[in-house]
C-alpha positions as CSV (number, residue, x, y, z in Angstrom):
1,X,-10.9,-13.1,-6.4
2,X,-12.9,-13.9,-3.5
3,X,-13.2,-12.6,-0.3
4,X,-13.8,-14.1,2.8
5,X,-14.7,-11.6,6.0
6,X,-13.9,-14.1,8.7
7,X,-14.3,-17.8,9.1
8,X,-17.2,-18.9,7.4
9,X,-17.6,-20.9,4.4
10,X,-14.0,-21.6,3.7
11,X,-14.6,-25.4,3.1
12,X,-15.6,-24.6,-0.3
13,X,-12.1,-23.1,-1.1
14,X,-10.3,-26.5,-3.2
15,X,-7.0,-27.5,-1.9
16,X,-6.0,-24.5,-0.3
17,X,-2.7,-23.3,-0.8
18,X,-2.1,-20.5,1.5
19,X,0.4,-17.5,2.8
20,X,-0.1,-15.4,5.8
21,X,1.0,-11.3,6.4
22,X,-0.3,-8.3,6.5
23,X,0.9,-7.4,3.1
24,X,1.0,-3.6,2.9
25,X,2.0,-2.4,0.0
26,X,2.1,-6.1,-1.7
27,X,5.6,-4.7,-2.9
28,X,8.0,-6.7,-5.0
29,X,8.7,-9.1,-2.0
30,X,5.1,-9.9,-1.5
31,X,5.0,-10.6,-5.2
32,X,7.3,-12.8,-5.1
33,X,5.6,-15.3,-2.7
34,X,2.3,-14.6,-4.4
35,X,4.1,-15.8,-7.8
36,X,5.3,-18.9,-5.7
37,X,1.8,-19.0,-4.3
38,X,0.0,-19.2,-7.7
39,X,2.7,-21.9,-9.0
40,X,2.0,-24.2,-6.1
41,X,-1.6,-24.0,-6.4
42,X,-1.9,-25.0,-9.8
43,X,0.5,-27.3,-10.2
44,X,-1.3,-29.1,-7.5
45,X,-5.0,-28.5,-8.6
46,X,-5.9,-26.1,-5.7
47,X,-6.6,-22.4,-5.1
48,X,-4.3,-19.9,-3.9
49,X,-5.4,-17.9,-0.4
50,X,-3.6,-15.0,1.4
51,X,-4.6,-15.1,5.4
52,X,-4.3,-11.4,6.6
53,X,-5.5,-9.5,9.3
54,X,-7.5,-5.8,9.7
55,X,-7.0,-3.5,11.3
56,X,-3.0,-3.8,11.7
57,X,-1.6,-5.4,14.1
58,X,0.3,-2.9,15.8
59,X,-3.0,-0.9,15.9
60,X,-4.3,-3.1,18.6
61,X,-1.3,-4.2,20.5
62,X,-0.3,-0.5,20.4
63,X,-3.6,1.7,20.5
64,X,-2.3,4.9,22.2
65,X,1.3,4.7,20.4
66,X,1.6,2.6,16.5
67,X,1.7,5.2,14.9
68,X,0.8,3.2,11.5
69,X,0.4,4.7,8.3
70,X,-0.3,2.4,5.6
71,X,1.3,2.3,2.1
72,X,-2.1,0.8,0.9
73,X,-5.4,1.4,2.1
74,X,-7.6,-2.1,2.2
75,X,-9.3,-1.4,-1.3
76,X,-6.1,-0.7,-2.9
77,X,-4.3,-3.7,-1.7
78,X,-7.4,-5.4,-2.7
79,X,-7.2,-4.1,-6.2
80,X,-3.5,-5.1,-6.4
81,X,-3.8,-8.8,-5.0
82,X,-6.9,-9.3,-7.5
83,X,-4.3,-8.2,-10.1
84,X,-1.4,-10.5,-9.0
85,X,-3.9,-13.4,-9.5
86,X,-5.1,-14.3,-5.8
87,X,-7.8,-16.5,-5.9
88,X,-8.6,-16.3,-2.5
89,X,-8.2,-13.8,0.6
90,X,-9.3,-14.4,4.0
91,X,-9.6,-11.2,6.7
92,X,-9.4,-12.1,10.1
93,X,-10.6,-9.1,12.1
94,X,-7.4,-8.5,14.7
95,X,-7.7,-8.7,18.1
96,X,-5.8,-9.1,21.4
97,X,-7.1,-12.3,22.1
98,X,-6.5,-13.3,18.4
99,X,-2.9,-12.0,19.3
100,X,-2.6,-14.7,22.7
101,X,-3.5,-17.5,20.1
102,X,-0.3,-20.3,20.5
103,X,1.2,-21.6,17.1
104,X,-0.6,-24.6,17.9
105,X,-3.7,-23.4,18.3
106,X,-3.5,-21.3,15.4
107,X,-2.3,-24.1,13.0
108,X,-4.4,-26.4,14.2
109,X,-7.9,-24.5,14.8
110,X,-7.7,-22.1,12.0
111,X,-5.1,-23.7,9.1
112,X,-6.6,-27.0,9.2
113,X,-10.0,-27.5,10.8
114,X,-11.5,-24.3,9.4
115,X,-9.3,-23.8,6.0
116,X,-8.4,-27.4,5.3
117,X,-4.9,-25.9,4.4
118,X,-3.0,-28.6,2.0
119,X,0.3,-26.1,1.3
120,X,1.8,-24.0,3.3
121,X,4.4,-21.3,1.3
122,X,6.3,-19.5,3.6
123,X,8.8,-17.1,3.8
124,X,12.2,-18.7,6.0
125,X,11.7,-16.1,8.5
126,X,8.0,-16.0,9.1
127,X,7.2,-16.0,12.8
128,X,3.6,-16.3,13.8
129,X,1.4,-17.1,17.4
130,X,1.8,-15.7,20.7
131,X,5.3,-14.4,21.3
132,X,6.2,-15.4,17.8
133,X,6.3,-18.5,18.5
134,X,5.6,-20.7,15.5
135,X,8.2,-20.7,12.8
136,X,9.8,-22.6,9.5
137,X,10.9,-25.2,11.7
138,X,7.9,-25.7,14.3
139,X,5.6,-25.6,10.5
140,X,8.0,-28.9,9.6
141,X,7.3,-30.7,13.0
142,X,3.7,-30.3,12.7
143,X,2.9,-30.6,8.7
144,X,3.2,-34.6,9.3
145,X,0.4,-34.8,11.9
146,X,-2.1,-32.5,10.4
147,X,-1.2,-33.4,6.3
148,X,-0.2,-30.5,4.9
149,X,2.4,-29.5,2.8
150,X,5.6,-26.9,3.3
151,X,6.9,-24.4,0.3
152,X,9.8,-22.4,2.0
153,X,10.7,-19.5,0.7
154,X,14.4,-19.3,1.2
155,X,16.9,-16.3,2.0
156,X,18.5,-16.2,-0.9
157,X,15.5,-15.4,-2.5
158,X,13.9,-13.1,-0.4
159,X,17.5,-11.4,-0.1
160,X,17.6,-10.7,-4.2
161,X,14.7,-9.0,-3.8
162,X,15.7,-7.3,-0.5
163,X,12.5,-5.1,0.2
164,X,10.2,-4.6,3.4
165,X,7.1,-2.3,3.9
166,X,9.5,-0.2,6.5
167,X,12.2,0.6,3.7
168,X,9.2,1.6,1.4
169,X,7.3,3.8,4.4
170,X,11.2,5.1,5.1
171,X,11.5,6.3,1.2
172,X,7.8,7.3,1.4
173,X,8.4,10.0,4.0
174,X,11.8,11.1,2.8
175,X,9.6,12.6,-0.7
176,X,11.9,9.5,-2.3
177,X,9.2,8.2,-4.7
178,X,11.5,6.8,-7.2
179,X,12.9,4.3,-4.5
180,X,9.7,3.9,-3.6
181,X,7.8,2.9,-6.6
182,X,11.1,0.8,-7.8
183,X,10.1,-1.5,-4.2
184,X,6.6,-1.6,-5.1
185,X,7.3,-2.4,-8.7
186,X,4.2,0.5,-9.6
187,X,3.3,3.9,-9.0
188,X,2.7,5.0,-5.4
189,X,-1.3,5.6,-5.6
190,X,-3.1,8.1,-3.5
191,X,-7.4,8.4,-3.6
192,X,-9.4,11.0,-2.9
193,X,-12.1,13.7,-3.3
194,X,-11.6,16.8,-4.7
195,X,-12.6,19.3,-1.9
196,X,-12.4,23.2,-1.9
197,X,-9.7,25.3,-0.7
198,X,-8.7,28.6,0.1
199,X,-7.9,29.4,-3.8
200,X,-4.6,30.4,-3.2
201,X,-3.4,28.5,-6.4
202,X,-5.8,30.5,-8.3
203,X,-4.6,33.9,-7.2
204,X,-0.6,32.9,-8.2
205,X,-2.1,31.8,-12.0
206,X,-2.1,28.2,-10.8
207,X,-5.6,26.9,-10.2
208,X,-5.5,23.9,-8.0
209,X,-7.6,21.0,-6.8
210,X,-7.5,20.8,-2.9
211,X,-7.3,16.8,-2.1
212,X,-8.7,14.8,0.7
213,X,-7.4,11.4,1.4
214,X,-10.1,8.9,1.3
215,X,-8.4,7.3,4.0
216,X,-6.8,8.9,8.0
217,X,-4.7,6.3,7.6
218,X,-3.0,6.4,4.3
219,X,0.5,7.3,4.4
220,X,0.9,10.8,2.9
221,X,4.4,11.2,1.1
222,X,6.8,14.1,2.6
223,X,6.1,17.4,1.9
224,X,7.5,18.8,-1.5
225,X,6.4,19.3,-5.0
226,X,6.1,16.1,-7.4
227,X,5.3,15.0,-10.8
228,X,2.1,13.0,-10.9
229,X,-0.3,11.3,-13.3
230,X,-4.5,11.9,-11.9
231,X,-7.6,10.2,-13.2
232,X,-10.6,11.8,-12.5
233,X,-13.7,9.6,-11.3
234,X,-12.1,6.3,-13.0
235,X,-11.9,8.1,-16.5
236,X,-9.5,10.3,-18.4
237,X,-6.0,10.6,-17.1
238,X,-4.3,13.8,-16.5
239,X,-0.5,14.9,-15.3
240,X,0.5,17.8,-13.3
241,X,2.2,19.0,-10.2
242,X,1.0,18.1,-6.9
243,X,2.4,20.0,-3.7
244,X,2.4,18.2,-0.2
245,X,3.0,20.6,2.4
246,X,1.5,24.0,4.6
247,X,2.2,26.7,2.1
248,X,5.0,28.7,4.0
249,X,5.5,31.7,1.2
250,X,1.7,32.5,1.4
251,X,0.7,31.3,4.5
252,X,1.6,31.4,8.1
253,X,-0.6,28.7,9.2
254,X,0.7,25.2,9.8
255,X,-2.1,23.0,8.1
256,X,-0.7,20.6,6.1
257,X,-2.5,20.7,2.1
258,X,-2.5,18.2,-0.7
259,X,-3.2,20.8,-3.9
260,X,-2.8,19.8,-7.4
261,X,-2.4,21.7,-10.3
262,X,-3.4,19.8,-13.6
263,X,-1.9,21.3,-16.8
264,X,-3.7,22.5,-19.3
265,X,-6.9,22.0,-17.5
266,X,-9.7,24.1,-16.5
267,X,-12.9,22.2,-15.6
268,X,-14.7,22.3,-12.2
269,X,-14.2,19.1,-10.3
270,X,-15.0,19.9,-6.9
271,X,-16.3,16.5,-5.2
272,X,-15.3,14.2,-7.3
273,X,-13.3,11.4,-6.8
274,X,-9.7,11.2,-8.0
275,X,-6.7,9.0,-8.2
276,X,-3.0,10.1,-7.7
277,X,-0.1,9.0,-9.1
278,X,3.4,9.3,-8.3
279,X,5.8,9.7,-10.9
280,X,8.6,12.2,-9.5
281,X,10.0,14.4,-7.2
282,X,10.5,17.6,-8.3
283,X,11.8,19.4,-5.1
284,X,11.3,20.1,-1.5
285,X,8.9,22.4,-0.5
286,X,10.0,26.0,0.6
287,X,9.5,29.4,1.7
288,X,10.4,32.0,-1.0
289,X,11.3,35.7,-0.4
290,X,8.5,36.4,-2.4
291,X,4.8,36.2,-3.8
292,X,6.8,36.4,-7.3
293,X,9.3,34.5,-6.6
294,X,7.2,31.5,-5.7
295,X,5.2,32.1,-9.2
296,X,8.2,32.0,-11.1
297,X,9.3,29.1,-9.3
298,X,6.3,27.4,-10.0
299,X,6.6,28.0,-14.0
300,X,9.9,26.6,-13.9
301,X,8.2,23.4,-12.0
302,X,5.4,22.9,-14.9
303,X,8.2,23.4,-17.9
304,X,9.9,20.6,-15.7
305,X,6.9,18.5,-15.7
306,X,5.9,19.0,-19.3
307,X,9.8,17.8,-20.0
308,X,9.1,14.7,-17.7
309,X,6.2,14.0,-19.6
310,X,7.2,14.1,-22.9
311,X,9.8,12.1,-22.7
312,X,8.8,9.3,-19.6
C-alpha cells in the first residue's frame, strides 16, 4: 500500500478508483465500500485509493470542544486498510480553509486535476464541501463534464450492515466490547508501553503491567475488568485480565490506570512495547468492603478467564 502525505506525485497512481472519509475504525461498513472499491478497480484496470483527512475534522472546526477519541490511531488504521487490500491512501492534512473548499472546487481541483479520478464509489449519503454541499446527486451532474465514473453505494446495502464509528465509540465507552468488536469485525486493539506503577497488583498476589497508551487520543474503553489477548514487542502472545479504572478498594485517588495482569507470567517487561486485545467483559469495576474481598474477587476473575480461554 502506498501512501501519499499530501498532493504530490499522485499522477503516477493508474486509473484511480477512489472513496473519501475519515474511516475510524474501518469497521464492517467501511469494509464494505473498500470491498466495492477493490472490485471496481480491477475490473477496470486501475488502483484503488481512500482520500482521508488528519487530524479529524471535528478537531479543527471544534478546537476548544470535539471532544474526539479515536477508535484507531493513524498506524492502526493504516495496518488495517493495508490488510483490506488498499492500494492507495491519500492524507490531506485538515484545515479550516480546506473546510471552506465548495464541492466544485473540491471535485474539480483535487478529484480530477491532481488525482485524475476515473471512479468515484460512494456511499448514497456521502455529503462533502463547504456546508456539505456536494452529494450523490451533484457527483451525477458533474461526472459528465470532468469524465469520471459513479459506483453508488445504496441504502439497502449500507442499511444490512447498519454500523457507524458513533455506535462503535457508544459500545466502546459502555465496557460493551462484544458489540464492539462484532461492528469492527476484529478485536478492539489498544498499543502501548509497559510503564511502572505503584505495585499495588503485586501486593494483592497479582503482579501487573501498568499500560500507557501510545496515543492521547485513542479511545480508552469504560472502566471495568476484561478478558484480553497481549503480545509483547510484536512476539509471543499472552491472555489475562486487564482492569480500566482508578482503583477505588485500594486507593482514594481518582487517576484513572490501565493494569494488566498476564497469567502464568512472571518476566520483567517494563518499557516495552505491547499490544492489547479485547476479547470480553468480565465486569464493572468496583469498590469492595475489603483488601480480601477484592483478592478473592480477583481469583474468581482469572478462573473466569482461564474458562474463556479454553474454550474461545
Amino acid at each position: 500500500m502506498r501512501i501519499f502525505h499530501g498532493l504530490e506525485g499522485l499522477k503516477q497512481i493508474s486509473k484511480p478508483v477512489l472513496t473519501i472519509g475519515t474511516f475510524d475504525g474501518v469497521h464492517l461498513g467501511h469494509q464494505k465500500i473498500l470491498k466495492n472499491l477493490n472490485q471496481v478497480a480491477e475490473k477496470i484496470g486501475g488502483e484503488s485509493v481512500l482520500f482521508t483527512f488528519f487530524p479529524h475534522p471535528r478537531m479543527v472546526l471544534y478546537p476548544k470542544s470535539h471532544g474526539v477519541r479515536l477508535i484507531q490511531t493513524e498506524d492502526e488504521k493504516l495496518k488495517k486498510l493495508e490488510e483490506m487490500g488498499l492500494q492507495n491512501i491519500i492524507i490531506i492534512p485538515f484545515t479550516v480553509e480546506f473546510s471552506r473548499l465548495s464541492a466544485l472546487e473540491f471535485v474539480r481541483d483535487f478529484l480530477v486535476n491532481k488525482i485524475g479520478v476515473k471512479q468515484l464509489v460512494i456511499g448514497y449519503d456521502h455529503q462533502f464541501g463547504k456546508n456539505r454541499e456536494g452529494n450523490i446527486d451533484y457527483l451525477r451532474e458533474v461526472c459528465e463534464t470532468y469524465d469520471f465514473g459513479i459506483t453508488e453505494i445504496s441504502a439497502k446495502e449500507m442499511d444490512e450492515v447498519n454500523i457507524s464509528s458513533t455506535k462503535i465509540r457508544n459500545a466502546l465507552k459502555e465496557g460493551n466490547i462484544e458489540v464492539a468488536n462484532a461492528y469492527l469485525g476484529s478485536k478492539f486493539e489498544l498499543f502501548g508501553t509497559v510503564t511502572k506503577g505503584k505495585g499495588l497488583g503485586k501486593t494483592l498476589g497479582f503482579p501487573t503491567a501498568n499500560i500507557t497508551p501510545g496515543s492521547a487520543l485513542k479511545l480508552i474503553p469504560g472502566n471495568g475488568v476484561y478478558v484480553v489477548q497481549a503480545i509483547i514487542d510484536g512476539k509471543k502472545e499472552f491472555h489475562g485480565m486487564l482492569n480500566i479504572g482508578t482503583n477505588p478498594t485500594i486507593s482514594d485517588e481518582n487517576n484513572r490506570t490501565i493494569e494488566l495482569h498476564i497469567i502464568d507470567f512472571n518476566d520483567d517487561i517494563y518499557g516495552k512495547e505491547i499490544e492489547v486485545q479485547f476479547l470480553s467483559r468480565l465486569r464493572d469495576e468496583m469498590k469492595f468492603e475489603s483488601v480480601p474481598a477484592l483478592i478473592e474477587q480477583i481469583k474468581q476473575d482469572e478462573q473466569v478467564t482461564r474458562s474463556y480461554i479454553l474454550h474461545q
